[in-house]
C-alpha positions, 0 to 999 in steps of 0.5 A: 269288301274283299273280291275274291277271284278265281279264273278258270277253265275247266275246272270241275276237278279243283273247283268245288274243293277250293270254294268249300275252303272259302265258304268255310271261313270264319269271316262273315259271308257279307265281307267278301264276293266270289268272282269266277271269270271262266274261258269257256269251260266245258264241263262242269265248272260253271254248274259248280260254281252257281251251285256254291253260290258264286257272287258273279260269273263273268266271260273271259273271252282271251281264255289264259289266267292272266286274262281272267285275272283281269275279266274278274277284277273288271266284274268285283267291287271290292276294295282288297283283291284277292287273287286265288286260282281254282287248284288252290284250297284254303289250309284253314277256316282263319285263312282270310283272317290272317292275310287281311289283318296286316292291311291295319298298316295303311302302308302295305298295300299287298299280302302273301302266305309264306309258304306252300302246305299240303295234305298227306293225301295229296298226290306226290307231285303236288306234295314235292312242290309244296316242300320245293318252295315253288313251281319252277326248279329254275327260281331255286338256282336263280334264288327268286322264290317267294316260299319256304324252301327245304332245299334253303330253308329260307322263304327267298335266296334274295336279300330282303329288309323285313320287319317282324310284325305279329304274324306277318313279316312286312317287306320294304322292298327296292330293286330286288323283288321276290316272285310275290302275286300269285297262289292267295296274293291279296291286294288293295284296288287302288294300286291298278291306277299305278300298274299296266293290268289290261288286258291281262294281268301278269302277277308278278309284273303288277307287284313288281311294279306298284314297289317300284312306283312306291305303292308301299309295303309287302307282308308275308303272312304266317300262314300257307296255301295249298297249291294242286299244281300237278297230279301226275309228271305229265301234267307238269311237263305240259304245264312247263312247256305253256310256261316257257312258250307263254313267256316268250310270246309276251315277252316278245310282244314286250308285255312283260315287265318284270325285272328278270334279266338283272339275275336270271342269266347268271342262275339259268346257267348254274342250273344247266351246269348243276343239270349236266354234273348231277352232284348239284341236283343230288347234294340238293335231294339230300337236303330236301330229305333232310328238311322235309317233313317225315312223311314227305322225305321220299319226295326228294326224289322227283328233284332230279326228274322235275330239274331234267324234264324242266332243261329240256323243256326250257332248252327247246323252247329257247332253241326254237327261238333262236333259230327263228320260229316265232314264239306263239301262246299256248292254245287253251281250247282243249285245256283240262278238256274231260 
């Protein structure tokens, strides 16, 4: 049985999409559950979610994500677990097929798409991500992603031991661990007795973690996941800054743990050097424009904007901190509000 889970909060614009693509699968309906932990939505995510059939709705009282991560895996059953958020579609009916075949390895305990994919009728932004490799333009300096980028043209700038398997790439993974756990991660239940996971569940920490407690391998699937990240620059300037001040509120109360401060200084400098010069960023475009798929090589030229929205964003979030002002988390209630 496979739990699918989805958080949510107020996501009506998203939702219906994203379980039409999990409904559409050509695996059968009785192998896997839809779980949707919602914080408190309103408007109508919750109709559409009993409407397409969800298996279980569970409260998520502590409204972020993470939390719904953990409220929905509290409320399923299954033995694979599998993480997708409500502006994720499925990119095809074999989808679940592809990512639950390498779990025939009883060594893997965990599977992620390779790569982010979009439709021509996405919006610009979300088809510039998809492209991008990632969601932040910092992993790209820092060189932890875990998507094809046409920037690199690699799906990680860390140096990983892969084994090419029959649509998969298996990860023997040690000290350096990609960014894996989020958009489609699936993973086997019985890793959640070795990992911190409540009461919220931060994907790449959990990950990170069951490769250090020697959980077992990673397969990187030949498949995608569309991600509908940002509709409009607006958007991802404000989901930018729930980052930053998210980050360093939990970072403060020391309930992250994922290994960041082994590489990311060195990185965040490069960007902010590659920021101020502005060769960096446009030799980068150029590269962009050069890999990305014909249609989509315009979109290079939301690279300088996104990497400048992105240094004032994390530069003031940083400066705050310095000068003292305590870090506080977002607040979610009128998150995505109609």
């Amino acid at each position: 049985m496979i739990s699918i889970v989805i958080p949510t909060l107020n996501s009506e614009r998203t939702l219906g999409e994203c379980l039409d693509a999990i409904l559409a699968q050509d695996y059968p309906r009785s192998r896997y559950e839809i779980v949707i932990a919602d914080a408190g939505s309103a408007d109508s995510t919750l109709e559409i979610a009993r409407a397409k059939g969800a298996d279980v709705v569970c409260e998520n009282p502590l409204k972020t994500g993470e939390a719904g991560k953990t409220a929905g895996i509290l409320a399923s059953k299954g033995d694979l677990i599998a993480l997708i958020d409500s502006d994720n579609i499925l990119p095809s009916r074999d989808w679940l097929s592809k990512m639950t075949a390498p779990f025939e390895d009883d060594s893997i305990f965990a599977t992620e798409p390779i790569r982010y994919s979009a439709r021509p009728t996405d919006p610009p932004l979300t088809r510039y991500f998809a492209e991008l490799g990632m969601n932040d333009p910092v992993c790209l300096f820092v060189g932890n992603y875990d998507r094809v980028s046409a920037v690199t043209g690699r799906w990680t700038g860390l140096n990983v031991e892969t084994e090419r398997r029959d649509g998969y790439l298996k990860l023997t993974l040690k000290d350096k661990i990609p960014t894996i756990g989020a958009n489609g991660f699936i993973f086997r239940r019985r890793i959640l007795d070795h990992v911190s996971w409540q009461p919220y569940f931060f994907d790449i920490d959990v990950a990170a973690t069951a490769v250090m407690k020697g959980c077992g391998a990673v397969a990187k699937v030949d498949t995608s996941i569309i991600h509908l990240y940002c509709a409009k620059f607006g958007d991802f300037v404000r989901k930018q800054r729930r980052r930053i001040r998210d980050f360093l509120f939990f970072a403060k109360a020391k309930e992250r743990s994922y290994p960041w401060e082994s590489q990311r200084k060195g990185g965040i400098v490069l960007f902010v050097l590659s920021s101020v010069l502005v060769l960096p960023l446009l030799v980068q475009a150029v590269i962009f424009a050069c890999r990305a798929g014909k249609s989509n090589k315009s979109l290079a030229l939301w690279h300088l904007p996104v990497c400048y929205a992105t240094l004032w964003v994390y530069g003031i979030g940083v400066l705050s901190k310095l000068v003292g002002f305590k870090p506080k988390m977002v607040d979610r209630s009128n998150w995505q509000k109609p």
